[in-house]
C-alpha positions as a printed NumPy array, in Angstrom:
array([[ 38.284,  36.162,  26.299],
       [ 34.928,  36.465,  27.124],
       [ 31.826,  36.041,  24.529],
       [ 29.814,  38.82 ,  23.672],
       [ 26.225,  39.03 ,  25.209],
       [ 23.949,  37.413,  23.071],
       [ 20.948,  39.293,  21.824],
       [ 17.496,  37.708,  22.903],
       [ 15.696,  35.471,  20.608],
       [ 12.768,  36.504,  19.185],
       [  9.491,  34.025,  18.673],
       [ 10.54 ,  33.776,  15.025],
       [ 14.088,  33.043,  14.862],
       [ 13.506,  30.223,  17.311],
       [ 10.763,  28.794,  15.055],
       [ 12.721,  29.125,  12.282],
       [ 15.608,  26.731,  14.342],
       [ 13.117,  24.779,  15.588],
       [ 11.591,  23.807,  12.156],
       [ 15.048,  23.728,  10.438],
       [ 16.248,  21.185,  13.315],
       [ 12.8  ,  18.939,  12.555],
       [ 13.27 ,  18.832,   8.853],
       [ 16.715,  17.765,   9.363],
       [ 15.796,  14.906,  11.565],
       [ 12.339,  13.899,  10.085],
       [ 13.414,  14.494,   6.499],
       [ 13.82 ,  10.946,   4.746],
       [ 14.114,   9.388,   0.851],
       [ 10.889,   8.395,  -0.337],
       [ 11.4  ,   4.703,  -0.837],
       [  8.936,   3.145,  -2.69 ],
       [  7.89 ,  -0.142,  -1.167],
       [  9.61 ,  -3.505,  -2.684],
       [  7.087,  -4.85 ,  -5.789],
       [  5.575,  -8.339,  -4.386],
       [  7.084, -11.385,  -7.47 ],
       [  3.883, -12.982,  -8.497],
       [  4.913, -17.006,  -8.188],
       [  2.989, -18.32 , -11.18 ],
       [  0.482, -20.846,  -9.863],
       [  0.464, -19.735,  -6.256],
       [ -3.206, -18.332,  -5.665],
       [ -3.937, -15.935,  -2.904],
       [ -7.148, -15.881,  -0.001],
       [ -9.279, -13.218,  -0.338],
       [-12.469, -12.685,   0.852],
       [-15.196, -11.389,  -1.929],
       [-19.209, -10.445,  -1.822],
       [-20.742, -11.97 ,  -5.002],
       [-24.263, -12.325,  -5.517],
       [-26.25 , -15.081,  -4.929],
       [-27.09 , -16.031,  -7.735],
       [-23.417, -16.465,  -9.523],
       [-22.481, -18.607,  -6.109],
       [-25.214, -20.772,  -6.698],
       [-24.074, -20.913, -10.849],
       [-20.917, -21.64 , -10.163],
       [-21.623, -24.391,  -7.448],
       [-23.93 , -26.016,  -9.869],
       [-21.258, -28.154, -11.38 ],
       [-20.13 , -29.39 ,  -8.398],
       [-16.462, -29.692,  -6.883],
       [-14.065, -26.829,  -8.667],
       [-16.606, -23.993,  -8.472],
       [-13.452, -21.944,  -6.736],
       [-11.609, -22.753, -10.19 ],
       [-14.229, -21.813, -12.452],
       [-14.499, -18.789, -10.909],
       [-11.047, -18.15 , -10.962],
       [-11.427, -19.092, -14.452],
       [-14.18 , -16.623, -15.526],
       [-12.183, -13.804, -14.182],
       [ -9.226, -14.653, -16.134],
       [-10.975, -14.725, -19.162],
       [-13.009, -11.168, -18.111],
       [ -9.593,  -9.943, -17.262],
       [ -7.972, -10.934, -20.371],
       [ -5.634, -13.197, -18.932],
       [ -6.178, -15.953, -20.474],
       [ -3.95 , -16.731, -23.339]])
């Protein structure tokens, strides 16, 4: 039993085989990525440009400026309470 001759491909259909082979192999789930717990208490480093001036207000009072910063944007984010 021989196979009949196969007709040539044209440009098309092997872009059409070639992109339905990709999509099959590239073609994943979107996963969303897994939500990071916030541990109460546990603060993070970041770095942050504040002006001069608010430093300087905050290092006034002495040791704890970090904390009253912290503070201030608690309360100016509403999370205090």
């Amino acid at each position: 039993m021989s196979q009949p001759p196969r007709r040539p491909r044209t440009l098309n259909d092997a872009r059409t085989e070639a992109e339905a082979a990709f999509k099959k192999v590239t073609a994943k789930p979107v996963e969303a990525p897994p939500k990071r717990q916030a541990v109460p208490g546990v603060k993070e480093m970041v770095s942050l440009r504040i002006d001069q001036a608010v430093l300087e207000h905050f290092q006034e009072g002495g040791p704890g400026w970090q904390d009253r910063i912290n503070a201030a944007l608690r309360k100016a984010a509403g999370l205090d309470g």
